[in-house]
N, CA, C and O of each residue as an XYZ file, in Angstrom:
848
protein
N       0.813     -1.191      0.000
C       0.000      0.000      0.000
C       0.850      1.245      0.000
O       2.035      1.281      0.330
N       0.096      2.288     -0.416
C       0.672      3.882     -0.775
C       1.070      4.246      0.938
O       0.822      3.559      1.929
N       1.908      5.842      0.830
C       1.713      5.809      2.018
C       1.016      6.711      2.434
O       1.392      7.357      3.412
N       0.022      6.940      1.907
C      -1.049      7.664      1.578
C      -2.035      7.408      3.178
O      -2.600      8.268      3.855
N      -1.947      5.861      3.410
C      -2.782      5.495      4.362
C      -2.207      5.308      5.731
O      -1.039      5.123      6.074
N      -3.828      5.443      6.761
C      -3.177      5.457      7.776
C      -2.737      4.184      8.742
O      -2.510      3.230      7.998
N      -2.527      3.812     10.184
C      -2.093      3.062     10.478
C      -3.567      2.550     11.049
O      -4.484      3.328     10.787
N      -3.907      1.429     11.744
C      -4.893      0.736     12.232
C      -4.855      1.664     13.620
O      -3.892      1.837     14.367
N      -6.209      2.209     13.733
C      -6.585      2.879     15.122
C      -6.021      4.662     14.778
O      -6.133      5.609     15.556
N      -5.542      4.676     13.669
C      -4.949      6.333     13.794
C      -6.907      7.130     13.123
O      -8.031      6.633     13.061
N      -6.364      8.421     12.795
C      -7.682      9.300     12.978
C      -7.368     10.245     11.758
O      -6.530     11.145     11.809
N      -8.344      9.856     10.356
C      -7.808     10.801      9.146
C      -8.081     12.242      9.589
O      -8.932     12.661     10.373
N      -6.902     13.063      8.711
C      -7.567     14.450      9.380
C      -9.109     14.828      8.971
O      -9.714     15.658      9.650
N      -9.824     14.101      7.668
C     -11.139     14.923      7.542
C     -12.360     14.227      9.201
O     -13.486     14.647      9.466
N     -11.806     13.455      9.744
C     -12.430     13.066     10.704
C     -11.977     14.170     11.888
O     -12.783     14.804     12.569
N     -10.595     14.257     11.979
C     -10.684     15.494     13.044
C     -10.711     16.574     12.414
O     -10.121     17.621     12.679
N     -11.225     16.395     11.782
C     -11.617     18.758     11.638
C     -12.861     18.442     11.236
O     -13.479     19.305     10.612
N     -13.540     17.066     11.517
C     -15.508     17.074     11.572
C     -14.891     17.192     12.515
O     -14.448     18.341     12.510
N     -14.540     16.607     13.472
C     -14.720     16.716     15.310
C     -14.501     17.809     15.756
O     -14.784     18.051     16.929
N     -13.928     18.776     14.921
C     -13.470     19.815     15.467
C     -14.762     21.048     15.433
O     -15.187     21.827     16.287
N     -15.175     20.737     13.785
C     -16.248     21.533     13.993
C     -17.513     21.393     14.425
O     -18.349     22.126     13.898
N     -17.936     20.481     15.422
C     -18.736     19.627     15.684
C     -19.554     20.223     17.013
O     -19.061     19.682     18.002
N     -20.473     21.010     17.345
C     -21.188     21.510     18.825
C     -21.509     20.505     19.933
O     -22.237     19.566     19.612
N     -21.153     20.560     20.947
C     -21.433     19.198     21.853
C     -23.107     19.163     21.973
O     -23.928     20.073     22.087
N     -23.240     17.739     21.899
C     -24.868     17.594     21.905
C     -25.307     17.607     23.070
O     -24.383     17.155     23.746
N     -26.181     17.854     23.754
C     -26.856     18.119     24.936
C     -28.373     17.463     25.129
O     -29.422     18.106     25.178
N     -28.300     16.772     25.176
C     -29.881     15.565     25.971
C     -30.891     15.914     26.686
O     -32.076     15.582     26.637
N     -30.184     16.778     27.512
C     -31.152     17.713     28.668
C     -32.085     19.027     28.196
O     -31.652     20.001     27.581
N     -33.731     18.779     28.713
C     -34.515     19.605     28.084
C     -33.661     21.066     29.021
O     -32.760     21.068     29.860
N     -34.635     22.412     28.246
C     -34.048     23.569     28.279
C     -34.630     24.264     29.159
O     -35.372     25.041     28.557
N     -34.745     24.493     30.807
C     -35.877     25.226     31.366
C     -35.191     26.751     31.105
O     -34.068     27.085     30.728
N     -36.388     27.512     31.483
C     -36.209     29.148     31.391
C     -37.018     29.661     32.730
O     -38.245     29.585     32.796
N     -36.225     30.176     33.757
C     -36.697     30.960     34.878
C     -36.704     32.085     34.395
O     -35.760     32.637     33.829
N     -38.223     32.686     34.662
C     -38.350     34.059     34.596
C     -37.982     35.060     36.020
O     -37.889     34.336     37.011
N     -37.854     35.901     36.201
C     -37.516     36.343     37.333
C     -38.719     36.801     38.019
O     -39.666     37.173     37.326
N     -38.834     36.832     39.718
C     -39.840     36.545     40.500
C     -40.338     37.885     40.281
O     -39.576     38.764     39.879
N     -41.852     38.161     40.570
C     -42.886     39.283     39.919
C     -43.380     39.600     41.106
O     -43.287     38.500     41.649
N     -43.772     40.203     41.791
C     -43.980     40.607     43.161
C     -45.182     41.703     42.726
O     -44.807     42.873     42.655
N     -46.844     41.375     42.379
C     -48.007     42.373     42.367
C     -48.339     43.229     43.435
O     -48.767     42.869     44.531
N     -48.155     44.195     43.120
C     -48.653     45.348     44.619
C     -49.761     44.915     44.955
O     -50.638     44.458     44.222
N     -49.763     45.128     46.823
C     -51.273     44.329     47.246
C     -52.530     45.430     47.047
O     -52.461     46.629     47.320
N     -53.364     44.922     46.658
C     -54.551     45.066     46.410
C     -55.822     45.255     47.547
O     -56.514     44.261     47.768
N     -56.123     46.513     48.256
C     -57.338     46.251     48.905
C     -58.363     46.950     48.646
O     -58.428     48.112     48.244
N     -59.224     46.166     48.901
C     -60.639     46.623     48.135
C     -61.640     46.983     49.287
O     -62.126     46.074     49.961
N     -61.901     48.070     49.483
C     -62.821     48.480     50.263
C     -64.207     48.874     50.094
O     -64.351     50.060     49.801
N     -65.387     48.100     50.218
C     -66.378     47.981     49.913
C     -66.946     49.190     50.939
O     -66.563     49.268     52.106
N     -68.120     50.321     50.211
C     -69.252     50.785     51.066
C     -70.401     50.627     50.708
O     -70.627     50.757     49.505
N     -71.379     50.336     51.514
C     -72.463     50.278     51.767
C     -73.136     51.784     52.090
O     -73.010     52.534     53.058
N     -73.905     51.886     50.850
C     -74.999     53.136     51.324
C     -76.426     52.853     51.643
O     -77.277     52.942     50.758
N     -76.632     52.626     52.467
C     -77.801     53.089     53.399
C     -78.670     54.034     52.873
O     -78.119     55.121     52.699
N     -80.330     53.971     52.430
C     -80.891     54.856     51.498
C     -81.759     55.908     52.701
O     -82.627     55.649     53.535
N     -81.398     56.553     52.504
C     -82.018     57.436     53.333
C     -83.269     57.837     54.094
O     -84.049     58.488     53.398
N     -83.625     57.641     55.217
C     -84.941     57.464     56.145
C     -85.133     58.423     56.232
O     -84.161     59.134     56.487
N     -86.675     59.175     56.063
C     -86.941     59.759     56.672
C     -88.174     60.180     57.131
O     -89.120     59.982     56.368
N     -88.445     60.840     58.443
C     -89.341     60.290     59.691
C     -90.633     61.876     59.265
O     -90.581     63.094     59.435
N     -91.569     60.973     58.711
C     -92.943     62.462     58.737
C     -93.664     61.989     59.650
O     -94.004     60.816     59.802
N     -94.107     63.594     60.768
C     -94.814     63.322     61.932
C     -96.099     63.798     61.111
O     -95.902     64.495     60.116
N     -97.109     63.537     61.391
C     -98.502     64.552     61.145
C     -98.901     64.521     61.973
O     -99.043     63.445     62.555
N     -99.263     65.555     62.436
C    -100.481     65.932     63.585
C    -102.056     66.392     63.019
O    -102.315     67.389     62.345
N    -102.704     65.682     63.354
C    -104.059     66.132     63.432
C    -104.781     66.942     63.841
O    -105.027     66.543     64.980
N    -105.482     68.134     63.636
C    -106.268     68.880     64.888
C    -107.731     68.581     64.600
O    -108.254     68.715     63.494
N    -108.483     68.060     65.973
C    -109.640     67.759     65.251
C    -110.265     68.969     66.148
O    -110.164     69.281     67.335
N    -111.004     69.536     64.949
C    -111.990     70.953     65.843
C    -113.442     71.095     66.025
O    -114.194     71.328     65.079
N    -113.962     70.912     67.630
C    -115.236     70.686     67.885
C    -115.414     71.855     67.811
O    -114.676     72.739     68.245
N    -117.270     72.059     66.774
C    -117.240     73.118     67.412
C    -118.387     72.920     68.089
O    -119.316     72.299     67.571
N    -118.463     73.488     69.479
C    -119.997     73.235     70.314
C    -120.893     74.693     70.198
O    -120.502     75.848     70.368
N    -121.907     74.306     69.930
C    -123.326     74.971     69.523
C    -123.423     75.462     70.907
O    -123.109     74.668     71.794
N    -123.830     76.712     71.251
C    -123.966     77.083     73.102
C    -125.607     76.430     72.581
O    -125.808     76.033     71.433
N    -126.740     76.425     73.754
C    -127.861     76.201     73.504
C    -128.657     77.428     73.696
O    -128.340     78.317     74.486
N    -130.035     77.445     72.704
C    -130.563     79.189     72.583
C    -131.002     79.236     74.137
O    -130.597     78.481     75.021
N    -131.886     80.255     74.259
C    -132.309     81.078     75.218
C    -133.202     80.081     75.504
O    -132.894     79.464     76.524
N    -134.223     79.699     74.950
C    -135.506     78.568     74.805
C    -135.364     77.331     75.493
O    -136.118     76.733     76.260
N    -133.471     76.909     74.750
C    -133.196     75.488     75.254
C    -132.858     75.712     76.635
O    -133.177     74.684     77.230
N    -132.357     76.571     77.460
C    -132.130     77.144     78.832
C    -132.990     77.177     79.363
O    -133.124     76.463     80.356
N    -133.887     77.955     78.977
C    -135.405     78.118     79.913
C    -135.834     77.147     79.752
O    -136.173     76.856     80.899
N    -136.213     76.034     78.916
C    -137.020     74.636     79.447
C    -136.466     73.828     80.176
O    -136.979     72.973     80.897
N    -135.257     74.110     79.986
C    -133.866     73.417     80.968
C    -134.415     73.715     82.502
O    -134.975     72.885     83.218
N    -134.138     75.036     82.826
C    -134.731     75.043     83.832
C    -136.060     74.887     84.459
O    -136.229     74.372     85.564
N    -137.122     75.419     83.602
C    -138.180     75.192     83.617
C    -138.248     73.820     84.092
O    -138.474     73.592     85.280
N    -138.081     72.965     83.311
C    -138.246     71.641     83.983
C    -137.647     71.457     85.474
O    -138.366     70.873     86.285
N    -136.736     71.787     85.770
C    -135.598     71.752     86.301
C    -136.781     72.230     88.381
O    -136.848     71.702     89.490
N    -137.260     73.199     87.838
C    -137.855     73.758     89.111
C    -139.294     73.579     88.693
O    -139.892     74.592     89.056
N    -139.843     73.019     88.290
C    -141.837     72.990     88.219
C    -141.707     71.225     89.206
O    -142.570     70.758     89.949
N    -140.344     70.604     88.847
C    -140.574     68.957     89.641
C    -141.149     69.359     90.849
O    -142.309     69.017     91.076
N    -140.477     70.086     91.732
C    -140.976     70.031     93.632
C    -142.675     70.654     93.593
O    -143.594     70.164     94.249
N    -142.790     71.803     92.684
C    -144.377     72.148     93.161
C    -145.554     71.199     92.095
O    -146.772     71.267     92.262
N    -144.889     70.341     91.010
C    -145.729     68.876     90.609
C    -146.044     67.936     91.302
O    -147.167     67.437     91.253
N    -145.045     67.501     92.123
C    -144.795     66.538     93.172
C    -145.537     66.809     94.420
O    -146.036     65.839     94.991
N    -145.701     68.163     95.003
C    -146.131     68.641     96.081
C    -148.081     68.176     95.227
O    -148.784     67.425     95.903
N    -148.684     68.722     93.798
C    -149.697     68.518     93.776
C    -149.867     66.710     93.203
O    -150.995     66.392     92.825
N    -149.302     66.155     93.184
C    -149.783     64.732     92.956
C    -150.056     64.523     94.609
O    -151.172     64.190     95.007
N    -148.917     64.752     95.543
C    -148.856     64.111     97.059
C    -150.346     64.645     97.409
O    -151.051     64.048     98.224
N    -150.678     65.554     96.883
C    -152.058     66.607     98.061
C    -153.273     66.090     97.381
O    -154.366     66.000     97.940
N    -152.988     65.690     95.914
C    -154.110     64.597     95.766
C    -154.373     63.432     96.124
O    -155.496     62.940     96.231
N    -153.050     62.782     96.386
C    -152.924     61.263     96.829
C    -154.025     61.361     98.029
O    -155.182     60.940     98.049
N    -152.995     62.320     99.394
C    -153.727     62.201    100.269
C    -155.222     62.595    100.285
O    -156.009     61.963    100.990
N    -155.682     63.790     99.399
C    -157.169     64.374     99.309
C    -158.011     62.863     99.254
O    -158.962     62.608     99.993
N    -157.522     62.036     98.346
C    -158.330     61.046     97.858
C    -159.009     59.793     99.308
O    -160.072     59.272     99.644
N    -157.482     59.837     99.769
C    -157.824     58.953    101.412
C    -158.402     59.959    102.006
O    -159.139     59.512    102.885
N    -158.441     61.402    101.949
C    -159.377     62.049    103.204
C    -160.365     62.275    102.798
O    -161.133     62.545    103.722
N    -160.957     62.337    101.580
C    -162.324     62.974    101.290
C    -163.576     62.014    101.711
O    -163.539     60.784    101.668
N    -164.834     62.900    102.177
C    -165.981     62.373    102.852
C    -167.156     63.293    101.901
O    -167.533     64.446    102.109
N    -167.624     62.232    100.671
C    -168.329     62.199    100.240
C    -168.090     63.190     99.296
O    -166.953     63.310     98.841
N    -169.248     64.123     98.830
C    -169.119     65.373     97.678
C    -168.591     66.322     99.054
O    -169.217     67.276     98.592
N    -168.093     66.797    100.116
C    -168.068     67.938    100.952
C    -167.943     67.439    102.232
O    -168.023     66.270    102.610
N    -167.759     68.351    102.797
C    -166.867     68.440    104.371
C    -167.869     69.260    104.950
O    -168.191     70.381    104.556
N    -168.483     68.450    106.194
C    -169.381     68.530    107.213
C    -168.660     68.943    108.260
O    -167.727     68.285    108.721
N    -169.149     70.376    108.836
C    -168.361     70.904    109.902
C    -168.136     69.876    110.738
O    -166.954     69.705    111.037
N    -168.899     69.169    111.185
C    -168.571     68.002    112.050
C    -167.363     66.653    111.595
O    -166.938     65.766    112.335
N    -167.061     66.888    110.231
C    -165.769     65.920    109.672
C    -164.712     66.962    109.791
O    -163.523     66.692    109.627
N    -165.221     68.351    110.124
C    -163.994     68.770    109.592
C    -162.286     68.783    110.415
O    -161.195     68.848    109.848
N    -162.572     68.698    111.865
C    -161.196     68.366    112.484
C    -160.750     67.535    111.912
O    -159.642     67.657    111.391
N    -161.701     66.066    111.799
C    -160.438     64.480    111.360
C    -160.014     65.281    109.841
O    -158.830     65.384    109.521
N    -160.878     65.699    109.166
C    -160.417     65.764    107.815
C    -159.139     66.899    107.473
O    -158.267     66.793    106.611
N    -159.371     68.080    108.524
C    -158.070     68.528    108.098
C    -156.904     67.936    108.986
O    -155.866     67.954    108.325
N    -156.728     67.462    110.142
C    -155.992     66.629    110.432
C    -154.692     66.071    109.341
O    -153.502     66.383    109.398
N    -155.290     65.268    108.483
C    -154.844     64.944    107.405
C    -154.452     65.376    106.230
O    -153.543     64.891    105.556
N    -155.347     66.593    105.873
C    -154.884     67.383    105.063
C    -154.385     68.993    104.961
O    -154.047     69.805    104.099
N    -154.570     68.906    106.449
C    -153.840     70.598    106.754
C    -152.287     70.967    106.783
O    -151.786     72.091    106.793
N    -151.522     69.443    106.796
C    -149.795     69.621    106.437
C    -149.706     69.353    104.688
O    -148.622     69.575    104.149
N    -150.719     68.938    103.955
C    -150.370     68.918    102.556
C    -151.030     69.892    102.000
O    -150.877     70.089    100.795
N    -151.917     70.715    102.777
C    -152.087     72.471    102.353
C    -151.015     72.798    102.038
O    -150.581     73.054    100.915
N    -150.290     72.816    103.475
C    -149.365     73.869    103.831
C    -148.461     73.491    102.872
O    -147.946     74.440    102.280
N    -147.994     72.027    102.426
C    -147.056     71.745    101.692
C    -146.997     72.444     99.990
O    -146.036     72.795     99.306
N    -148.194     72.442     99.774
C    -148.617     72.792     98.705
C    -148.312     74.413     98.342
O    -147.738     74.840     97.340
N    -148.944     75.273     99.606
C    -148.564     76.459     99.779
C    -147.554     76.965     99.527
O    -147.209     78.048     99.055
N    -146.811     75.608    100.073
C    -145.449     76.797    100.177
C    -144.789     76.237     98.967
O    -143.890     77.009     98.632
N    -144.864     75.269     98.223
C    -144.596     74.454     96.807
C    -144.533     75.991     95.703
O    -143.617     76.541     95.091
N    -145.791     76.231     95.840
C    -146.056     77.227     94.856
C    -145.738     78.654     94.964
O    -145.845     79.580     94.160
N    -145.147     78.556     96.664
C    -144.607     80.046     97.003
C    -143.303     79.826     95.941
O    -143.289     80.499     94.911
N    -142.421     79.052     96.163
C    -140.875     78.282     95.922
C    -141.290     79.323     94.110
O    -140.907     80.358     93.565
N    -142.377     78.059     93.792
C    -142.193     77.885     92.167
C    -142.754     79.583     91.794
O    -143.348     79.593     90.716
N    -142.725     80.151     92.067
C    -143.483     81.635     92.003
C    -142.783     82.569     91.966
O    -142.972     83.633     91.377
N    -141.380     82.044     92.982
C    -140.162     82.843     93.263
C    -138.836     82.404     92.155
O    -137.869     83.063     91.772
N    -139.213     81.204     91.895
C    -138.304     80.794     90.590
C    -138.798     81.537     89.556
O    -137.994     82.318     89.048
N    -139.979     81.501     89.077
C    -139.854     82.001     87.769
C    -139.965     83.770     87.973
O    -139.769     84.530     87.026
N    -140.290     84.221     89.279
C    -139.685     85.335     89.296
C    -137.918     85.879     89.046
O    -137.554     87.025     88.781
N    -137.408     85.165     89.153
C    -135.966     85.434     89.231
C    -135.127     84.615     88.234
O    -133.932     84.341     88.345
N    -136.067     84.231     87.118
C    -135.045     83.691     86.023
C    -135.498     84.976     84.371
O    -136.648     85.295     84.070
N    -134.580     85.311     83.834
C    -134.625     86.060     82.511
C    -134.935     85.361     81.589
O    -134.067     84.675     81.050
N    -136.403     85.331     81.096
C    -137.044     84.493     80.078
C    -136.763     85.343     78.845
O    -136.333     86.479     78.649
N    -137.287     84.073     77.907
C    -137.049     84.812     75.893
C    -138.167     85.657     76.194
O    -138.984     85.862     77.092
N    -137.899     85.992     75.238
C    -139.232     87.054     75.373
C    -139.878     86.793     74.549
O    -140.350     87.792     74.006
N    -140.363     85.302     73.870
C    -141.346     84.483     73.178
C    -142.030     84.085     73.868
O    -143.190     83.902     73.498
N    -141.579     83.725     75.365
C    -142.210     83.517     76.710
C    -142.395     84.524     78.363
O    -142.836     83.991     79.381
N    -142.061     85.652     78.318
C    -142.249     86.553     79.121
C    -143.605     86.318     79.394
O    -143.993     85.395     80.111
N    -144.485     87.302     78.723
C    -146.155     87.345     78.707
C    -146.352     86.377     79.417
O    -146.701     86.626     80.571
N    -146.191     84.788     78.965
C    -147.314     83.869     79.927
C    -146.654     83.704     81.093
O    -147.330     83.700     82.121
N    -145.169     83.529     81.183
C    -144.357     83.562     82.372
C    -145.140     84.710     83.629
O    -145.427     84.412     84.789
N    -145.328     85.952     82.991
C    -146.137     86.449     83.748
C    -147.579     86.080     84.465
O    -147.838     85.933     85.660
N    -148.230     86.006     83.562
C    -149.346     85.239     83.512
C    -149.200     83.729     84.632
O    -150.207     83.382     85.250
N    -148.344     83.213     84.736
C    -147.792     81.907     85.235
C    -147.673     82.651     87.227
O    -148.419     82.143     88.064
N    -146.960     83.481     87.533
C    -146.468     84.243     88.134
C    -147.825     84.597     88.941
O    -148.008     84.223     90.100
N    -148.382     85.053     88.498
C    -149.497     85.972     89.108
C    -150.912     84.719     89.681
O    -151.757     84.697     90.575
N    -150.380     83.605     88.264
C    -151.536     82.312     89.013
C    -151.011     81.158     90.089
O    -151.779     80.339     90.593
N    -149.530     81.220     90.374
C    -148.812     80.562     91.284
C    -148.992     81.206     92.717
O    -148.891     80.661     93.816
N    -149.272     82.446     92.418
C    -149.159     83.384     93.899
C    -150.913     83.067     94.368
O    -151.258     82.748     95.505
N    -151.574     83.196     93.532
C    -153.281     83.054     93.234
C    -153.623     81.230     94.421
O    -154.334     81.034     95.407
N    -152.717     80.336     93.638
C    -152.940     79.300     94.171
C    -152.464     79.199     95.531
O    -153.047     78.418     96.283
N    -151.497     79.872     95.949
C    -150.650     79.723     97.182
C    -151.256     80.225     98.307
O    -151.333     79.785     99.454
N    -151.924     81.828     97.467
C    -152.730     82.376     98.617
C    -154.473     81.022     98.892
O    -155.111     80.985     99.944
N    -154.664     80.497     98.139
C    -155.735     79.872     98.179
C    -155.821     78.385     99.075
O    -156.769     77.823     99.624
N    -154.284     78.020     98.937
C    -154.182     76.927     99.570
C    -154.007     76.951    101.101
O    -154.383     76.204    102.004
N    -153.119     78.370    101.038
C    -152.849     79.159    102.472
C    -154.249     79.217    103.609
O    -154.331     79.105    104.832
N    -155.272     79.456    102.486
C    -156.556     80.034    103.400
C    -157.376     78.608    103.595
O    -158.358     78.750    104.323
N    -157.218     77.527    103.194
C    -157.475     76.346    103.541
C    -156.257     75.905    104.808
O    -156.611     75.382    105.865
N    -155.292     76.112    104.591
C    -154.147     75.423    105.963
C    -154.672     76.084    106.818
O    -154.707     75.358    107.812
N    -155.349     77.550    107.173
C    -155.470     78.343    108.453
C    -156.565     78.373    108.463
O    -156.902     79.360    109.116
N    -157.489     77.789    108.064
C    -158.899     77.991    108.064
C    -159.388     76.968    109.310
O    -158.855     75.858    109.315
N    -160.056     77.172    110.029
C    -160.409     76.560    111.206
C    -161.998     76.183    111.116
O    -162.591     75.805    112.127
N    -162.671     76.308    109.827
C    -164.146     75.676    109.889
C    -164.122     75.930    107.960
O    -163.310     76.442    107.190
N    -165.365     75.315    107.806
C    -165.138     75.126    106.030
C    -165.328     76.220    105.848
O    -164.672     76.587    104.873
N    -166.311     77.550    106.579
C    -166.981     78.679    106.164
C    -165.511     79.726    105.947
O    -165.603     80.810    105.373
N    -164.108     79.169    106.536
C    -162.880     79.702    106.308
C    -162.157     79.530    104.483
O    -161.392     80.330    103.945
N    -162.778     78.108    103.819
C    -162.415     78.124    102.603
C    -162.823     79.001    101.032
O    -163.906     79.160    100.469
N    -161.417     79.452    100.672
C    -161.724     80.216     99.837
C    -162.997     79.645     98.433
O    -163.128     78.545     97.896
N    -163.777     81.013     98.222
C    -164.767     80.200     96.813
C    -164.721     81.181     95.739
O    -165.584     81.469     94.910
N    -163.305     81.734     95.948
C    -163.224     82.486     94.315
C    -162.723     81.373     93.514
O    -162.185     80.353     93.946
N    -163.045     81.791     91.869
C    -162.807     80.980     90.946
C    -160.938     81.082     91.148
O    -160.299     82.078     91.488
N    -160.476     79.884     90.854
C    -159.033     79.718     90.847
C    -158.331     80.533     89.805
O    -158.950     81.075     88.888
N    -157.064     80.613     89.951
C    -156.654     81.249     88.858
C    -156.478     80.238     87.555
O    -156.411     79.028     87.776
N    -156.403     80.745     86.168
C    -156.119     79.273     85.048
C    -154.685     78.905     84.938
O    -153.752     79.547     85.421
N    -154.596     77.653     84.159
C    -153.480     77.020     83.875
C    -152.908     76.889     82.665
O    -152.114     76.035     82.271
N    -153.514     78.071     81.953
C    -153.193     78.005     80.666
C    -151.927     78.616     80.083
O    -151.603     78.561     78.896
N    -151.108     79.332     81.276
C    -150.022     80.392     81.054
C    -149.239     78.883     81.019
O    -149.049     78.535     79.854
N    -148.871     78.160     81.761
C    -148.416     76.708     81.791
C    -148.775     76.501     80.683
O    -147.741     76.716     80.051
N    -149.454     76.253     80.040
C    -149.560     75.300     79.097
C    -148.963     76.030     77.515
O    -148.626     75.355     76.542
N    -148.954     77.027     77.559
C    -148.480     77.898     76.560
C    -146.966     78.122     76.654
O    -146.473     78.414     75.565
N    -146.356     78.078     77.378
C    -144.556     78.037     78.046
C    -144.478     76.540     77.439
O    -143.835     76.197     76.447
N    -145.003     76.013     77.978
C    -144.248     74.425     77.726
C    -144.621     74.231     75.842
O    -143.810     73.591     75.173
N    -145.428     74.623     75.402
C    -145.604     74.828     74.376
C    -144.479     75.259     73.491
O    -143.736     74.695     72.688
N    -144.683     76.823     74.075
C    -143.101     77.142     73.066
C    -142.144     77.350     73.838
O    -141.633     78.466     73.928
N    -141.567     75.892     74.811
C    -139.940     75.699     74.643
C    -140.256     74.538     74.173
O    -139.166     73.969     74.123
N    -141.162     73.702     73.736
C    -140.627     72.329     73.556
C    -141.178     71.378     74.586
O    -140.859     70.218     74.323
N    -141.767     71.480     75.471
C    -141.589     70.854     76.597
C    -143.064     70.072     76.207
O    -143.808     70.353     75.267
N    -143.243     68.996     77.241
C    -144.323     67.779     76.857
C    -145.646     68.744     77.353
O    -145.443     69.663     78.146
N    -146.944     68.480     76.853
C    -148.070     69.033     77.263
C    -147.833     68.947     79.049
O    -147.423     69.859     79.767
N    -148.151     67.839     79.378
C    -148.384     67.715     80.826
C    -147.360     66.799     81.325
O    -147.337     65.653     80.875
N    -146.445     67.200     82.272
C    -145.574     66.581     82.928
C    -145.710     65.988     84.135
O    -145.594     66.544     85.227
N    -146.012     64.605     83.880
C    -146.127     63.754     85.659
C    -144.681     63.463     85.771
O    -143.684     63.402     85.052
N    -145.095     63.281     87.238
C    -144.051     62.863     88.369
C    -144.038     61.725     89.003
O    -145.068     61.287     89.515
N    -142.938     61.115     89.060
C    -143.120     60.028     89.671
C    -142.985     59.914     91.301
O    -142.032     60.130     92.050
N    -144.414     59.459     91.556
C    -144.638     59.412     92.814
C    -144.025     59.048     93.929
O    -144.038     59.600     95.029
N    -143.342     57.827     93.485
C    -141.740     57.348     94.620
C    -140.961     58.486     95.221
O    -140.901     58.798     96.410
N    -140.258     59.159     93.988
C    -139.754     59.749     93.509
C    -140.195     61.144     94.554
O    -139.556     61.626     95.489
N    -141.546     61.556     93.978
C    -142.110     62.992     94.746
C    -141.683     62.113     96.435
O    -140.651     62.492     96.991
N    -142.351     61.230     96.973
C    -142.169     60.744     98.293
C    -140.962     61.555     98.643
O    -140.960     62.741     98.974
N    -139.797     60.644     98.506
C    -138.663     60.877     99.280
C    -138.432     62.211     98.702
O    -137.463     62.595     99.356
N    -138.703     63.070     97.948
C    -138.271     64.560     97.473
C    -139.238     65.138     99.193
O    -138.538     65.778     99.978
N    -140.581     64.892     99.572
C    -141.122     65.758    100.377
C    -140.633     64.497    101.805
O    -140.719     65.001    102.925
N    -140.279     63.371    101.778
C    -140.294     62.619    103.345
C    -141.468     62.251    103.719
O    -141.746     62.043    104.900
N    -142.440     62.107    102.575
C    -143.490     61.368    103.066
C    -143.435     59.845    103.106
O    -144.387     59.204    103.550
């Protein structure tokens, strides 16, 4: 052979100048660290709004208005108010008239027992109508009712003196026999306030008012 060739185990040069230009191979995958990132902290502050309350008072005014009552409604007011004791006094003086009476008239000889019995419900009577005589003297009537008020006035005093001359009368020939006075001034008052035609009393009632 030439001597061109090499020896057993030697290394041609085109084999070392591949080796030479040759990059070492590497097996191992390739990691890549990025460098550590540090996010600014974050806080989140939540508010709550609350919707707004608000408080309406109302006040109410409730406005009575009260009616005074007329002149009319006063005077029957009272009217009623003071005729009870001299009503009561004439139911009691009939009650008893009825247990004392002897026959149509009074026989001088009945007449002690009989006034006995009825000479304290004279007097009661008397003085009933003195009372009621002096009331409606001293109250200020409408003057829709003056006139009979008068009229009323003049027949209360009429009866009082009449009943009077029966309490002191000491024989019948002592009882008065003029015509009475009327009752019609009464009945014309109660008329125009309103008031009932004829007003009873209740007799219980009159009792314990006089203590009979």
């Amino acid at each position: 052979m030439g001597a061109c060739g090499s020896g057993e185990g030697g290394t041609s040069p085109f084999e070392e100048a591949q080796a030479e230009s040759s990059l070492p191979v590497t097996d191992a995958a390739t990691t890549t660290t990025l460098p550590e990132t540090t996010l600014p902290e974050t806080t989140t502050t939540t508010t709550t709004t609350l919707p707004e309350t608000t408080t309406t008072t109302t006040t109410t005014t409730t406005t009575t208005t009260t009616i005074p009552p007329s002149p009319e409604e006063l005077a029957a007011a009272y009217y009623l108010e003071h005729v009870t004791a001299v009503n009561c006094a004439d139911e009691l003086f009939n009650l008893a008239l009825d247990g004392a009476r002897v026959g149509e008239g009074i026989e001088d000889a009945e007449f002690d027992a009989f006034m006995a019995v009825m000479r304290p419900n004279y007097e009661m009577v008397r003085d009933a109508e003195q009372t009621w005589m002096n009331d409606l003297v001293n109250y200020e009537w409408p003057e829709s009712v003056q006139a009979n008020v008068d009229g009323l006035i003049f027949a209360a005093a009429d009866w009082s003196a009449k009943y009077d001359a029966y309490a002191t009368s000491t024989s019948t020939a002592g009882w008065p026999t003029e015509e009475w006075a009327s009752n019609e001034d009464a009945t014309a008052i109660r008329a125009k306030l309103g008031l009932p035609s004829n007003i009873d009393s209740d007799i219980e009632y009159c009792k314990v008012l006089f203590g009979v």
